[in-house]
N, CA, C and O of each residue as an XYZ file, in Angstrom:
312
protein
N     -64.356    -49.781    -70.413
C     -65.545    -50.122    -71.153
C     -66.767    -49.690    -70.348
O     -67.003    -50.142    -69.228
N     -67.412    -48.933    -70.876
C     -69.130    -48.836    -70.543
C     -69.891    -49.445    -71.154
O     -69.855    -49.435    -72.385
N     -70.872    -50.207    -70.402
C     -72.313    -51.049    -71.044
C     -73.340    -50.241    -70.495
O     -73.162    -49.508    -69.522
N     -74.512    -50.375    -71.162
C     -75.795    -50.284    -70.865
C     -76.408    -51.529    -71.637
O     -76.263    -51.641    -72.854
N     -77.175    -52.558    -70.792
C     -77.247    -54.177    -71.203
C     -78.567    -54.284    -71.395
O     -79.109    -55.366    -71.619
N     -79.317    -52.941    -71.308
C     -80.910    -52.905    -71.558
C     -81.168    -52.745    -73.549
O     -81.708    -53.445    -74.407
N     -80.475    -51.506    -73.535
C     -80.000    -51.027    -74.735
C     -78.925    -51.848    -75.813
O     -78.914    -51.782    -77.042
N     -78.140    -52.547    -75.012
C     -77.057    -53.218    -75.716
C     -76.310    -52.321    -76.458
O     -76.061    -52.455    -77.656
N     -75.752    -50.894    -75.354
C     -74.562    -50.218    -75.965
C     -73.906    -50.348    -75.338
O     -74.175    -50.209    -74.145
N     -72.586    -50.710    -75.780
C     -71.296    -50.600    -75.566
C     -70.387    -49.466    -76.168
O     -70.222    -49.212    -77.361
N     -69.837    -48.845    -75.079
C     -68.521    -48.468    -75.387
C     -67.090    -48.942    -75.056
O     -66.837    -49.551    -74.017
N     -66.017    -48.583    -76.144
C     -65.035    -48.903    -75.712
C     -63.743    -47.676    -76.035
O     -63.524    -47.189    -77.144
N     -63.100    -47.397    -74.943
C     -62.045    -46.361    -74.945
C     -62.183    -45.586    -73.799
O     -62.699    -45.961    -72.746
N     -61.583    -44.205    -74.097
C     -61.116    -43.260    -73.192
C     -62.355    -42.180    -72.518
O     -63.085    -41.321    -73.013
N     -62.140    -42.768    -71.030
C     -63.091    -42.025    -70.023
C     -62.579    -40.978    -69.113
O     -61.630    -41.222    -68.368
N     -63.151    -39.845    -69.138
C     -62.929    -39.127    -67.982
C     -63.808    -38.669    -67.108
O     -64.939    -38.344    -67.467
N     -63.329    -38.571    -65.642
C     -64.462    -38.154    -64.647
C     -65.699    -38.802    -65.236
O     -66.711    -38.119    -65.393
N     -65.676    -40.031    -65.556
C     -66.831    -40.760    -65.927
C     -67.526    -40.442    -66.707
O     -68.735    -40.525    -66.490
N     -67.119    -40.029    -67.734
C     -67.517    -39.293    -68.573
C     -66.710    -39.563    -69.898
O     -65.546    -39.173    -69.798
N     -67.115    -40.291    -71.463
C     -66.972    -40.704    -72.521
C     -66.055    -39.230    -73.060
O     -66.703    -38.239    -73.394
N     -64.600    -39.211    -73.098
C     -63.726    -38.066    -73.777
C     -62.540    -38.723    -74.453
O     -62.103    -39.777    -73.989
N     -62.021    -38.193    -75.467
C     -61.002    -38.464    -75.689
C     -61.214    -39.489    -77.318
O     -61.688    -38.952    -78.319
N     -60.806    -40.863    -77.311
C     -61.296    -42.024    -78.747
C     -61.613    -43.024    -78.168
O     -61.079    -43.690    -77.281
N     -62.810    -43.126    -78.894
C     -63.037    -45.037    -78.884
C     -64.230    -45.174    -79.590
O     -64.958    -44.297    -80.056
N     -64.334    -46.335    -79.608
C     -65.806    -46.840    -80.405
C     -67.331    -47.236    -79.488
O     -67.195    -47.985    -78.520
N     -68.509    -46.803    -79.768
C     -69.523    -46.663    -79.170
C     -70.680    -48.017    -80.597
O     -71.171    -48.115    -81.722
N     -70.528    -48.450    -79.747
C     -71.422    -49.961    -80.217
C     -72.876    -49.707    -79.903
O     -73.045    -49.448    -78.712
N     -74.322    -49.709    -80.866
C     -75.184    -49.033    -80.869
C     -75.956    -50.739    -80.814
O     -75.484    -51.688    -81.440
N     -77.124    -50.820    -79.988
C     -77.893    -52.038    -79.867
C     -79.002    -52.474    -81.643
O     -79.573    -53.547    -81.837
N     -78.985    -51.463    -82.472
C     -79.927    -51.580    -83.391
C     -78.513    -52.057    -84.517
O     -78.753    -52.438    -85.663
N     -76.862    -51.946    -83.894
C     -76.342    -52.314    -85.124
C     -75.597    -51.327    -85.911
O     -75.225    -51.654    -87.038
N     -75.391    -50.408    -85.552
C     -74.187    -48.455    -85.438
C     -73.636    -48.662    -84.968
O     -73.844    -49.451    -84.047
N     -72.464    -48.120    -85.211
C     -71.521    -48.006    -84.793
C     -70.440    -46.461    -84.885
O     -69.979    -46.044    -85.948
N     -70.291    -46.035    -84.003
C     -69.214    -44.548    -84.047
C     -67.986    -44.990    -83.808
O     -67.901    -45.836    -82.918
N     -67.029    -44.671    -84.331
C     -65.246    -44.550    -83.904
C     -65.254    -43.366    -84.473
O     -65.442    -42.882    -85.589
N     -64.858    -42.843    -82.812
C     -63.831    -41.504    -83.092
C     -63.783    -40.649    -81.823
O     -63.706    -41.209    -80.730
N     -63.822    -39.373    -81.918
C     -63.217    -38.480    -81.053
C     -64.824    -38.536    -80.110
O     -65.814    -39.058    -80.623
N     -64.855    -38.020    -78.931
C     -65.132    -37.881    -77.934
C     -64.944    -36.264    -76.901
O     -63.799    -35.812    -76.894
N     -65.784    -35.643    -76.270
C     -65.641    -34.337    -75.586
C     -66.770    -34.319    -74.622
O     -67.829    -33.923    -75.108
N     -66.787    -34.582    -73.641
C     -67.836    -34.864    -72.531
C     -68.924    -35.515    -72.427
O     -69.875    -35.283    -71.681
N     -68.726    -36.704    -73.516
C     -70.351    -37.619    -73.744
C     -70.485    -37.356    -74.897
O     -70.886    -38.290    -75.591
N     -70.272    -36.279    -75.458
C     -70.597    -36.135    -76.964
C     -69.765    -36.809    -78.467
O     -68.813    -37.590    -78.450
N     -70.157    -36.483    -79.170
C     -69.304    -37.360    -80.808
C     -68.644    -35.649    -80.540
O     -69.186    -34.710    -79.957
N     -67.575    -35.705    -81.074
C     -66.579    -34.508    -80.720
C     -65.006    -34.472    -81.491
O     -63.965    -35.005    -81.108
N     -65.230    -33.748    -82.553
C     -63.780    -34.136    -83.697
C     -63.941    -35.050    -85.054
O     -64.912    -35.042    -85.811
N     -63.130    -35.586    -85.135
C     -62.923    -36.399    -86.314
C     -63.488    -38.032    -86.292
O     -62.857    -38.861    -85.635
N     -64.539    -38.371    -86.946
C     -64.909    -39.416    -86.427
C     -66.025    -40.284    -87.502
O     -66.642    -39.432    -88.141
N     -66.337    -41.278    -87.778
C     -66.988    -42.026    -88.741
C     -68.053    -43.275    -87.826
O     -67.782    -44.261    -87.141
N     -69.527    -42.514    -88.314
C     -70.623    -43.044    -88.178
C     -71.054    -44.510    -88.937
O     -71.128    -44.320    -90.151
N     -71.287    -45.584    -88.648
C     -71.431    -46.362    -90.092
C     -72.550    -47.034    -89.427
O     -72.396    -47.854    -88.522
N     -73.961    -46.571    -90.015
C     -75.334    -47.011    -89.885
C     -75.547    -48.758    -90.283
O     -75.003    -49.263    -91.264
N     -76.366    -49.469    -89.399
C     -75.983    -50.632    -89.846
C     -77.018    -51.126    -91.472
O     -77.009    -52.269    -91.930
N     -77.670    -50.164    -91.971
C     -78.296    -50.161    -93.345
C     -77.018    -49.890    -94.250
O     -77.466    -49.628    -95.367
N     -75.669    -49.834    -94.276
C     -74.616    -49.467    -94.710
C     -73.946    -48.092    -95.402
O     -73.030    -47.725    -96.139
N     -75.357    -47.488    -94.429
C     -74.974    -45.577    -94.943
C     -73.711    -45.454    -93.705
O     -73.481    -46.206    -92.757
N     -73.073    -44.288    -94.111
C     -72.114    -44.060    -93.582
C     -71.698    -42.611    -93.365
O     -71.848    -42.005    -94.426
N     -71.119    -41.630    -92.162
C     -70.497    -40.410    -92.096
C     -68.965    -40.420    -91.564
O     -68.613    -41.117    -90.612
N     -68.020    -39.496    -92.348
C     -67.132    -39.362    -92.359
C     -66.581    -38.041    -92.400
O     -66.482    -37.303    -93.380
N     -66.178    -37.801    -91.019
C     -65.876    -35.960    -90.925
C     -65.905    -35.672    -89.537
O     -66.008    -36.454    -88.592
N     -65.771    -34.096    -89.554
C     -65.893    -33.867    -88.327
C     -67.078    -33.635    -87.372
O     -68.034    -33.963    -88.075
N     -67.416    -33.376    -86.547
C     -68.500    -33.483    -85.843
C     -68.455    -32.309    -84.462
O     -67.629    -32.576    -83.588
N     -69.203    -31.211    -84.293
C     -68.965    -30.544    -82.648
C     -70.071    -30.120    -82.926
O     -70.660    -30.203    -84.004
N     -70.579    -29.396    -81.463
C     -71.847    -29.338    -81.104
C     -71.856    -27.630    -82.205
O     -72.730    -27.373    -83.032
N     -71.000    -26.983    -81.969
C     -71.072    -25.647    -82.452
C     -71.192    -25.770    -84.131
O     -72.197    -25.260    -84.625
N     -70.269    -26.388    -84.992
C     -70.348    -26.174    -86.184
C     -70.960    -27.594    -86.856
O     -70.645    -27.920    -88.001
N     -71.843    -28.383    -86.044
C     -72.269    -29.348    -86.437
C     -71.631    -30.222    -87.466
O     -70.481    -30.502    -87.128
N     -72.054    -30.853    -88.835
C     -71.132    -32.014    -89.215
C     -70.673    -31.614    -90.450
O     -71.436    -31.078    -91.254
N     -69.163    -31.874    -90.761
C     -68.590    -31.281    -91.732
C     -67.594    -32.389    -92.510
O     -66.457    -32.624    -92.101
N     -68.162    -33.012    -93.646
C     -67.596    -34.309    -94.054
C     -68.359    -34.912    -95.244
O     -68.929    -34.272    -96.128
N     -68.293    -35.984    -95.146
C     -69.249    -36.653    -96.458
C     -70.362    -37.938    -95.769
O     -70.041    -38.661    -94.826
N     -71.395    -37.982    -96.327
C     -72.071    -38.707    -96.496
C     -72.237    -40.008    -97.285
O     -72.024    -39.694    -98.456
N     -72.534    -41.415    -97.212
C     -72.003    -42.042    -98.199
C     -73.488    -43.100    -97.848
O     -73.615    -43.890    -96.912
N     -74.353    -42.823    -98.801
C     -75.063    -44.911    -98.910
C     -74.867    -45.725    -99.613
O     -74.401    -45.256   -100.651
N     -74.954    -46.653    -99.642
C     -74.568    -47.915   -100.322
C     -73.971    -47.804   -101.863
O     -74.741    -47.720   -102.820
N     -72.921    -47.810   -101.980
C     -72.769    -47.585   -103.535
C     -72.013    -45.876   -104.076
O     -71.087    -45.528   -104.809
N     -73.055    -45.176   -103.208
C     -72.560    -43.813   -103.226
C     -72.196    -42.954   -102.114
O     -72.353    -43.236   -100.926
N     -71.496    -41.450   -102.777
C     -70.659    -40.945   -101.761
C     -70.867    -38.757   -102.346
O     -70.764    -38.081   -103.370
N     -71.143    -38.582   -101.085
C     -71.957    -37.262   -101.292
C     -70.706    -36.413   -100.515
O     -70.788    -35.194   -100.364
């Protein structure tokens, strides 16, 4: 687990060389939340954003082909 207790983020899952890789969930202080893939600190693969206004992303995510999935707010789904 990584905290930052200023911010009130938490993560939880798989670290390398100290460094956020691999799955887990990243707990956001305003109330977000990410589960999913991970690649040197970054959102990286297959993974679902869920904003705490109850919008939501679902898809993949890399720095190169940016986000490829659906969008969804309250009610609806893009």
């Amino acid at each position: 687990m990584l905290s930052d207790v200023d911010d009130r983020v938490i993560y939880h899952g798989d670290v390398h060389e100290g460094s956020i890789h691999g799955t887990g969930t990243l707990y956001f202080g305003n109330g977000d939340r990410y589960v999913g893939q991970w690649k040197d600190g970054l959102f990286h693969g297959r993974g679902i954003y869920s904003a705490s206004s109850g919008a939501s992303y679902d898809g993949e995510v890399s720095a190169s082909t940016g986000l490829r999935g659906r969008t969804c707010t309250v009610g609806k789904c893009a």
